[in-house]
NULOTOR-323661 format. One record per residue: x, y, z of N, C-alpha, C, CB in turn; residue in one letter. Coordinates in pm, whole numbers, padded with zeros to 5 digits, always signed. Glycine has a CB too. Layout:
BEGIN
XYZXYZXYZXYZA/...
! end
This chain:
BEGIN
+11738+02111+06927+11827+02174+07024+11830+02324+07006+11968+02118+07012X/+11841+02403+06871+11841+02522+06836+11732+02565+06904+11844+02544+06705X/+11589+02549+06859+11475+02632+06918+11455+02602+07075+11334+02598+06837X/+11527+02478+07118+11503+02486+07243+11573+02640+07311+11561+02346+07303X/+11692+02615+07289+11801+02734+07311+11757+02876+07288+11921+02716+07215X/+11681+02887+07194+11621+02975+07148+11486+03042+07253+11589+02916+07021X/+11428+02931+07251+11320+02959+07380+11340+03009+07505+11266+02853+07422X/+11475+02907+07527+11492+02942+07696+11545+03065+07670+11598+02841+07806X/+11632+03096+07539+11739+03290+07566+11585+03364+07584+11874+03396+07352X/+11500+03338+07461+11352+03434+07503+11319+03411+07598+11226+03427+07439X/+11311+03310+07729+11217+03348+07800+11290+03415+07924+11125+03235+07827X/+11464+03368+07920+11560+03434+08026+11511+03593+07966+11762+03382+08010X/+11547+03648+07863+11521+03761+07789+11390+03849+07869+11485+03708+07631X/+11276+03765+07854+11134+03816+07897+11152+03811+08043+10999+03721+07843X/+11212+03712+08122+11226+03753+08315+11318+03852+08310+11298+03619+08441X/+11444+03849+08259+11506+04008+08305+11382+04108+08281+11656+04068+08193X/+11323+04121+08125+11263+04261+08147+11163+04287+08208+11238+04317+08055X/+11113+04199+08242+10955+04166+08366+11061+04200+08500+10859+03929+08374X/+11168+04149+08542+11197+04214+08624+11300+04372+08634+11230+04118+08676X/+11370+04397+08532+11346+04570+08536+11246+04661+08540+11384+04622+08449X/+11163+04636+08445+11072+04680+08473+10990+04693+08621+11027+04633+08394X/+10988+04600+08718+10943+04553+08804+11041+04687+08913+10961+04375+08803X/+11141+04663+08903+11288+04685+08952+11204+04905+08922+11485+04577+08797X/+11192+04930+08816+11205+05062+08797+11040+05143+08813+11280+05077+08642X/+10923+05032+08817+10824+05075+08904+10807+05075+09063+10738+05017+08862X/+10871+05010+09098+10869+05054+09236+10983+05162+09285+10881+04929+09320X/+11076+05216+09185+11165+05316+09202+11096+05468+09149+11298+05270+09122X/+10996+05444+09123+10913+05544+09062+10838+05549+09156+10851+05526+08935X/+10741+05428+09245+10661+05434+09350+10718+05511+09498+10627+05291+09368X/+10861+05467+09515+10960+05554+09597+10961+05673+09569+11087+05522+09590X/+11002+05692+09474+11004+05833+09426+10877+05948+09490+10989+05815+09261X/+10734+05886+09438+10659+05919+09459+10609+05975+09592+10624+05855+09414X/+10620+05886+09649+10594+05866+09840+10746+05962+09879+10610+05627+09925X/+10819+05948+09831+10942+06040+09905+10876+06197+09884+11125+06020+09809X/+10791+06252+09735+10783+06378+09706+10656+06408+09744+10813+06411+09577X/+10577+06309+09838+10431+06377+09904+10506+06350+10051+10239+06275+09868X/+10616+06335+10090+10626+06344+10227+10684+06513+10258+10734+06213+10282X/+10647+06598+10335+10651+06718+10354+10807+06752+10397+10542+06751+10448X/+10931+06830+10320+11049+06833+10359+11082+06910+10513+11114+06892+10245X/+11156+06846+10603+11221+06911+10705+11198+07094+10710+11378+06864+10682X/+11184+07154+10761+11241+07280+10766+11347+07303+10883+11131+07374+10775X/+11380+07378+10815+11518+07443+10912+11459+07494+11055+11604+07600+10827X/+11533+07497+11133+11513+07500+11275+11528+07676+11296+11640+07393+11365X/+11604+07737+11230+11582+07902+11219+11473+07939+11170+11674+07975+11140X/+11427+07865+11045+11283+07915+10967+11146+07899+11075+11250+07800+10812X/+11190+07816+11169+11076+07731+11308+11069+07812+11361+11108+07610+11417X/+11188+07924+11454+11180+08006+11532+11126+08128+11470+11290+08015+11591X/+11203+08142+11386+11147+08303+11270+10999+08330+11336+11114+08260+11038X/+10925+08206+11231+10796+08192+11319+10703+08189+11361+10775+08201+11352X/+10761+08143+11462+10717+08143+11628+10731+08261+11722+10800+08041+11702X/+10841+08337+11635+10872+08454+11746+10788+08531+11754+10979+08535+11732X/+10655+08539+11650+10573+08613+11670+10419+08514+11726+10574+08699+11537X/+10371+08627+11810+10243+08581+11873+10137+08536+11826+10198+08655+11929X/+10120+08615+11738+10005+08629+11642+09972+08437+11563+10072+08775+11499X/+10126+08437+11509+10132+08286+11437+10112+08187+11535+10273+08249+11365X/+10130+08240+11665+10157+08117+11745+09998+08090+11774+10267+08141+11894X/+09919+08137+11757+09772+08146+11825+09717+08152+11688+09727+08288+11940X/+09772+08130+11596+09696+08107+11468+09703+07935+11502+09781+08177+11300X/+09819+07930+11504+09829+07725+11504+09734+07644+11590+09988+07658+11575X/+09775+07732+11754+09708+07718+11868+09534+07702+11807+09749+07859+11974X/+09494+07808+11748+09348+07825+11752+09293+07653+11624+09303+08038+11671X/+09405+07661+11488+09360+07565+11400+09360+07416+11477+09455+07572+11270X/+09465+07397+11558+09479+07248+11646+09359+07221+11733+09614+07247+11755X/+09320+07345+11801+09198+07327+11862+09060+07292+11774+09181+07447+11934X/+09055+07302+11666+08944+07323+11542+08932+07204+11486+08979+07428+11424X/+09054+07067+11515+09020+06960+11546+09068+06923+11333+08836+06952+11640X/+09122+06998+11292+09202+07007+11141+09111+07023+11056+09286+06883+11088X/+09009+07106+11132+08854+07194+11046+08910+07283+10980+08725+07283+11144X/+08868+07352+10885+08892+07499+10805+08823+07565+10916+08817+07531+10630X/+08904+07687+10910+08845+07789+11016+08794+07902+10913+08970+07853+11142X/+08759+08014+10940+08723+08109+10882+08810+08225+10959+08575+08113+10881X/+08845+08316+10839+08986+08415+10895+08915+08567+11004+09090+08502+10702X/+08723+08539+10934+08667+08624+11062+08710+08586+11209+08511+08613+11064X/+08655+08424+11196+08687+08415+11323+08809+08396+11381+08628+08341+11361X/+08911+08345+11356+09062+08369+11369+09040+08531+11419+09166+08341+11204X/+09049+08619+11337+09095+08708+11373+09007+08766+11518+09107+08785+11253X/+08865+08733+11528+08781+08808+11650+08885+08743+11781+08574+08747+11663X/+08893+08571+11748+08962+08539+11863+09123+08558+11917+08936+08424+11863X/+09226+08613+11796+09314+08659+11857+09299+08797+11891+09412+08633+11797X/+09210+08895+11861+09189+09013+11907+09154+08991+12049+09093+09083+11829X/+09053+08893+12094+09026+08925+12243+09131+08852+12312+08879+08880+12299X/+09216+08773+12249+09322+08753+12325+09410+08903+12355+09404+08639+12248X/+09435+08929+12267+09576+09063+12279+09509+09155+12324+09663+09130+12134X/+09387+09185+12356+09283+09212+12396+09249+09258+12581+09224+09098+12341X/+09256+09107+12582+09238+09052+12722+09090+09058+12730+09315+09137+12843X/+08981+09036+12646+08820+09025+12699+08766+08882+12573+08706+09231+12668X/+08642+08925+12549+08570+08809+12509+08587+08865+12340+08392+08787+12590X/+08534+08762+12295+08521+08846+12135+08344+08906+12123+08560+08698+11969X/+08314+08861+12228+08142+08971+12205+08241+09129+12206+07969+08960+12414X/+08315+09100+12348+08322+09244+12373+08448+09355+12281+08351+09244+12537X/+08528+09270+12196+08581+09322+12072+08559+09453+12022+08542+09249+11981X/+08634+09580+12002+08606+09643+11886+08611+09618+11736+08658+09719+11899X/+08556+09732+11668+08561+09650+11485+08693+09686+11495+08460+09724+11312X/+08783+09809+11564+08920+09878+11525+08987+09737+11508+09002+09995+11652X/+08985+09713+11622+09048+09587+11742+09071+09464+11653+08919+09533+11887X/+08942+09401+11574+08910+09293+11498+09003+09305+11369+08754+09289+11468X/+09008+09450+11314+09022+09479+11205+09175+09508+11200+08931+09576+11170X/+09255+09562+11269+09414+09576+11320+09430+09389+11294+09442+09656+11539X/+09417+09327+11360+09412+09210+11327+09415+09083+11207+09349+09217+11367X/+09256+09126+11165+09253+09080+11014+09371+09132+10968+09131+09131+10923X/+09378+09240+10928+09460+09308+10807+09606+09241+10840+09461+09501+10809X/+09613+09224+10985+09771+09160+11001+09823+09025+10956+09803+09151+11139X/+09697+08976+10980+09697+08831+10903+09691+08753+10809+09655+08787+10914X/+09566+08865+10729+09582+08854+10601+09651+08892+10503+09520+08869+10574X/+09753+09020+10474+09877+09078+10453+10076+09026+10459+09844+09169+10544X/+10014+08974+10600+10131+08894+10632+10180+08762+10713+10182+08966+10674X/+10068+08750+10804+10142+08642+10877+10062+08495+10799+10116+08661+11075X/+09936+08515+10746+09901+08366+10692+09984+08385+10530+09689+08329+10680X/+09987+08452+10492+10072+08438+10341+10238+08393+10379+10074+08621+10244X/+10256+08435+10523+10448+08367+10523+10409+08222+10601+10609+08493+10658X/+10308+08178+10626+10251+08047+10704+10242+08020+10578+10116+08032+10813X/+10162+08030+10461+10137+07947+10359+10241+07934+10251+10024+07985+10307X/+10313+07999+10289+10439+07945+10207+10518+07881+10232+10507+08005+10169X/+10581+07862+10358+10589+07719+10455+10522+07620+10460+10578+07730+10568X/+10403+07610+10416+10330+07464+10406+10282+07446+10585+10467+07313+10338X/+10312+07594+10596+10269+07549+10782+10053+07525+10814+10345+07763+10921X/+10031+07609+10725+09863+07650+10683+09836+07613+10591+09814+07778+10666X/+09725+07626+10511+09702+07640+10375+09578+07773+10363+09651+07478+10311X/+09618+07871+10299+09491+07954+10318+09485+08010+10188+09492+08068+10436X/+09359+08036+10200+09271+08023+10071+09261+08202+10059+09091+07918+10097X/+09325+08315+10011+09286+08427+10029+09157+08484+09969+09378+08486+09999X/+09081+08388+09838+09004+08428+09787+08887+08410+09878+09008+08385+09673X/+08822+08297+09956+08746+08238+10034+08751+08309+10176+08782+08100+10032X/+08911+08302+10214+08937+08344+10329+08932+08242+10466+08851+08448+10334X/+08948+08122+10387+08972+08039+10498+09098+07950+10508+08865+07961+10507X/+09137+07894+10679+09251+07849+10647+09247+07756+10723+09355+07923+10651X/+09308+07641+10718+09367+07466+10767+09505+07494+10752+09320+07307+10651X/+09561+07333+10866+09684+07327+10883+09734+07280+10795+09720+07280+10973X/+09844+07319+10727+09952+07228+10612+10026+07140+10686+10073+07321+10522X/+10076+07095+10573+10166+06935+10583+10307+06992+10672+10227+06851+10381X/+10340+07079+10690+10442+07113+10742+10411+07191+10930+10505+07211+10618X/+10277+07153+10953+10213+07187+11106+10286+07131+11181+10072+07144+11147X/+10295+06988+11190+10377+06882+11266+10506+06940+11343+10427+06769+11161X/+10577+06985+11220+10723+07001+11249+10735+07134+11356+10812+07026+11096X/+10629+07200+11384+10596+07268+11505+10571+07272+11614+10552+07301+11505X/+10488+07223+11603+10403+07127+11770+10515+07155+11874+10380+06897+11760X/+10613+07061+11840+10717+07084+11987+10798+07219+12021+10844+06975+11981X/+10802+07328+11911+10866+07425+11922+10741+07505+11966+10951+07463+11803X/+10629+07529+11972+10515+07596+11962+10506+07719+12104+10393+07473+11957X/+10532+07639+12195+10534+07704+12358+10732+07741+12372+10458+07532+12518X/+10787+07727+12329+10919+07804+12341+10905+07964+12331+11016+07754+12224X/+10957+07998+12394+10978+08178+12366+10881+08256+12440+10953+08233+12199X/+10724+08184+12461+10645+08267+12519+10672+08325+12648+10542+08214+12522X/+10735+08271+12769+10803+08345+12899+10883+08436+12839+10894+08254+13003X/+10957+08400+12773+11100+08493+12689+11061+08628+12679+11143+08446+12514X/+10919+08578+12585+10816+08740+12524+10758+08844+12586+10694+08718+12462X/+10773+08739+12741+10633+08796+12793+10665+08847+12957+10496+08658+12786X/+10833+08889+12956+10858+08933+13102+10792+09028+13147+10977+08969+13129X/+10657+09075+13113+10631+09194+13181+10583+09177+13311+10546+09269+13114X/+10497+09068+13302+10394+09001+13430+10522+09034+13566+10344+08769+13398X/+10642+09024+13518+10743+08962+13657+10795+09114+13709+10914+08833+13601X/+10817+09215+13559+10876+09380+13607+10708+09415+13671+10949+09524+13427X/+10597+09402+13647+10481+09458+13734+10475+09389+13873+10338+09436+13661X/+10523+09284+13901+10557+09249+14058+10660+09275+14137+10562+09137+14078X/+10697+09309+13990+10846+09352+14134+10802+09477+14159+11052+09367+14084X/+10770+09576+14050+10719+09732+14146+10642+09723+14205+10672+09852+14095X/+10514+09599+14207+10437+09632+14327+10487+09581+14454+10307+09586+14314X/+10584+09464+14472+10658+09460+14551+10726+09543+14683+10704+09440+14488X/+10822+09629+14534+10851+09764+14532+10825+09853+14638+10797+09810+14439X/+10728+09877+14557+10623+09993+14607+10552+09942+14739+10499+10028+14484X/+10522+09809+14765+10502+09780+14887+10556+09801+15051+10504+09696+14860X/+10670+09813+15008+10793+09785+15074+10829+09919+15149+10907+09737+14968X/+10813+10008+15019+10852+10137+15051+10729+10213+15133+10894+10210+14916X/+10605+10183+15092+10503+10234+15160+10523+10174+15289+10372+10212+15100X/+10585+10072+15319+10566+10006+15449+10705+10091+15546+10582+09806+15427X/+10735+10123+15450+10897+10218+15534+10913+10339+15564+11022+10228+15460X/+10778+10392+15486+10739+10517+15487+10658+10540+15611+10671+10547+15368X/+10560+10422+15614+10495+10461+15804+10573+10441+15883+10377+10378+15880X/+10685+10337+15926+10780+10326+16006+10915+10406+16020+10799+10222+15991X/+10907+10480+15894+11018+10579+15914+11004+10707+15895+11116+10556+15844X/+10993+10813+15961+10945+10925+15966+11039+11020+15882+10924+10958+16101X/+11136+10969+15816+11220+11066+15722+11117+11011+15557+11447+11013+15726X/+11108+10919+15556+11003+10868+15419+10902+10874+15413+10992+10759+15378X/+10843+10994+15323+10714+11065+15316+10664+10951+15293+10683+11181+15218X/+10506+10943+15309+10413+10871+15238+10379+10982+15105+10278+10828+15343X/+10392+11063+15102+10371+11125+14992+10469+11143+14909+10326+11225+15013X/+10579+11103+14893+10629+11096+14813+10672+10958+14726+10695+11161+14852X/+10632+10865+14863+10671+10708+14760+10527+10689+14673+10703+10523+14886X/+10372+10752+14740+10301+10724+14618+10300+10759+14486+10215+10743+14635X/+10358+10935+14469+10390+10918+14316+10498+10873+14265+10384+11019+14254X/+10606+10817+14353+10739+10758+14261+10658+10656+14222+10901+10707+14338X/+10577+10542+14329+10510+10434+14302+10442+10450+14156+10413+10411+14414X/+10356+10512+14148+10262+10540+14050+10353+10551+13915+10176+10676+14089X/+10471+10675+13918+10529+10692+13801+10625+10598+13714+10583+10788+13823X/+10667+10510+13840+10716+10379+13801+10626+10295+13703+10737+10302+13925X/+10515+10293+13762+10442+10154+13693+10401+10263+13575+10283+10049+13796X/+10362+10361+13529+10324+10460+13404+10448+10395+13315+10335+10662+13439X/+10595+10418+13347+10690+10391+13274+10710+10250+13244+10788+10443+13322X/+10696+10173+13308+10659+10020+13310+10554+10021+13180+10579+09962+13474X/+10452+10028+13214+10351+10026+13117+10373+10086+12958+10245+10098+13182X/+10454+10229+13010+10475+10275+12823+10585+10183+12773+10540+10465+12785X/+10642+10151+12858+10783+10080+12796+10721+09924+12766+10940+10078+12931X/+10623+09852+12816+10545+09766+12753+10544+09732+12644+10459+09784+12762X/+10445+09836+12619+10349+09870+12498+10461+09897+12353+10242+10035+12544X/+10538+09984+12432+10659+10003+12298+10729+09885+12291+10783+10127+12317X/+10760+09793+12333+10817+09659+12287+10720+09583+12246+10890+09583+12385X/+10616+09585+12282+10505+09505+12200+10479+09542+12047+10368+09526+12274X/+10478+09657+12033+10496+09719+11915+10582+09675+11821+10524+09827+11934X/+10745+09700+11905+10850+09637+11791+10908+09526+11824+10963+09719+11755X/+10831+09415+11908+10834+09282+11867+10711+09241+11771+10837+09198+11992X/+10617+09344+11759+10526+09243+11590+10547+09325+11512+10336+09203+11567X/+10631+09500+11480+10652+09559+11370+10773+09458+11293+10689+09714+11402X/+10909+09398+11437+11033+09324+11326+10963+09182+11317+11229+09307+11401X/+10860+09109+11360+10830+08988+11316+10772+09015+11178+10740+08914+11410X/+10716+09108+11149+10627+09113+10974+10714+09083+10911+10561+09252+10896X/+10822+09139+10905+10925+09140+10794+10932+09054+10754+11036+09168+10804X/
! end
């Protein structure tokens, strides 16, 4: 009766610890899978960004690349002829090189610390990180926001349409004088552009 008793406490003994054990490897396997899944980011850190162009056409260009490593030459030729507006044959080195330096300095080093990229500065190439996903749907937000200029250059030509048309029908409104208001309008249009383009990617570096 003793060793029976004895047996069964050992073998109750040996199923508990076959099952803690059991019990604390798959709490380790959890563990595991919880710390390769890529954490949330904050929805301010998403916009941060995005608010700039540059990042947004970095993502744009890697999604198209099909989750290839790109090379940061070419990244950079092709957002140059974007901001650009031509081909990347027709690129300057200035053009290419304003570029690189922007990317490599700042906008892929605050992407790779987000886990949004992964880039390699020694190599110089870069893929999407584990944290790309959590973008996708924010990706096209802001760009109308960024980009009212297209709508102030129609309305002065509008504008300016309007007035030239009031100017032949009304003999107090020079034609010579609505063409250079016309003209000086869109000059100021244009510098005032260019200077917000400026310090919407001088405060995105930061």
């Amino acid at each position: 009766m003793s060793a029976t008793r004895d047996e069964s406490t050992q073998t109750e003994g040996g199923s508990v610890g076959d099952t803690n054990e059991m019990t604390e490897s798959a709490q380790q396997e959890g563990d595991e899978v919880a710390a390769d899944e890529p954490a949330a980011l904050p929805v301010d850190r998403v916009f941060e960004l995005l608010k700039n162009q540059r990042r947004r056409e970095v993502l744009r260009y890697l999604e198209a690349a099909d989750d290839e490593t790109v090379s940061l030459s070419d990244l950079a030729e092709h957002i140059a002829a974007i901001e650009n507006d031509t081909t990347v044959q027709a690129i300057s080195s200035s053009e290419r090189k304003r570029v690189y330096v922007g990317l490599y300095q700042c906008h892929l080093p605050k992407m790779d610390d987000m886990n949004v990229v992964a880039f390699d500065q020694n190599r110089g190439t870069i893929s999407l990180g584990p944290n790309a996903d959590q973008l996708e749907e924010f990706l096209d937000i802001g760009d109308d926001e960024n980009r009212p200029w297209p709508r102030y250059y129609a309305g002065l030509a509008a504008g300016g349409t309007a007035l030239y048309g009031l100017a032949l029908i009304v003999p107090a409104v020079s034609v010579g004088v609505v063409v250079p208001v016309v003209l000086v309008a869109f000059a100021c249009c244009a510098i005032a552009n260019e200077y917000a383009d400026r310090q919407t990617d001088e405060q995105s570096t930061v």
